[in-house]
N, C-alpha and C positions, 0 to 999 in steps of 0.2 A: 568158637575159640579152638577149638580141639582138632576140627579140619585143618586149622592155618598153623596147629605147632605138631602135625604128625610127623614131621620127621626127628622132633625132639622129643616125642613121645616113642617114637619107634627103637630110636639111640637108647633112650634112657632106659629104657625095660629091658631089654634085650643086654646092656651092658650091668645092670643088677640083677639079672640072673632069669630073670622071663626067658624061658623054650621062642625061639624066632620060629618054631611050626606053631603057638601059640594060634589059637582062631581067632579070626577078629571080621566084625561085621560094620559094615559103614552104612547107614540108614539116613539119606540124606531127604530134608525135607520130609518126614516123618507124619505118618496121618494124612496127609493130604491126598489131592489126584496125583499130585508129579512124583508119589515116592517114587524111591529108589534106593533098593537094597544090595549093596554087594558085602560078596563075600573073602575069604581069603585068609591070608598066615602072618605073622605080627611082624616076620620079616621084609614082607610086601605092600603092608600100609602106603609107606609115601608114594609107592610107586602102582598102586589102585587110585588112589586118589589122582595122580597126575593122566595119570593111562586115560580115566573117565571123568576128568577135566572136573571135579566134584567140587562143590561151593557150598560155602554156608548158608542157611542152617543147615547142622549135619550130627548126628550123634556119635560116632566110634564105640564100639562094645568089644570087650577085650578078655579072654576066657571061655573057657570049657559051654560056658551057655551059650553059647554060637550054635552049639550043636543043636540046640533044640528048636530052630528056627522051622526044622521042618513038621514038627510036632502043634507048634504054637501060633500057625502063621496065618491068623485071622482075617488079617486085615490083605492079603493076594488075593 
């Protein structure tokens, strides 16, 4: 759900007051072989997702804990 309303997720934060340099990580297909993790800024969401043709299932993670991806990144 979250992949298919990112661009009304992107409007929406950014027009109540969310930083558009906000982090944001798209985790698509999660745990499995095919992950895939990208990274990026809250202003860029729809246009990661479109860039990298990204499909559900997918998670969006949206805040400062983006940053610790490279601290916590177990499963690479």
């Amino acid at each position: 759900m979250g992949i298919n309303q990112a661009v009304y997720i992107e409007q929406q934060m950014i027009s109540n007051g969310r930083s558009p340099n906000t982090p944001i990580c798209i985790i698509q297909e999660g745990t499995t072989s095919r992950q895939r993790v990208l990274t990026g800024e809250l202003k860029d969401l729809s246009l990661i997702i479109e860039k990298h043709r990204v499909k559900s299932p997918g998670l969006i993670v949206i805040g400062e804990v983006v940053r610790m991806r490279s601290i916590i990144s177990w499963f690479m």
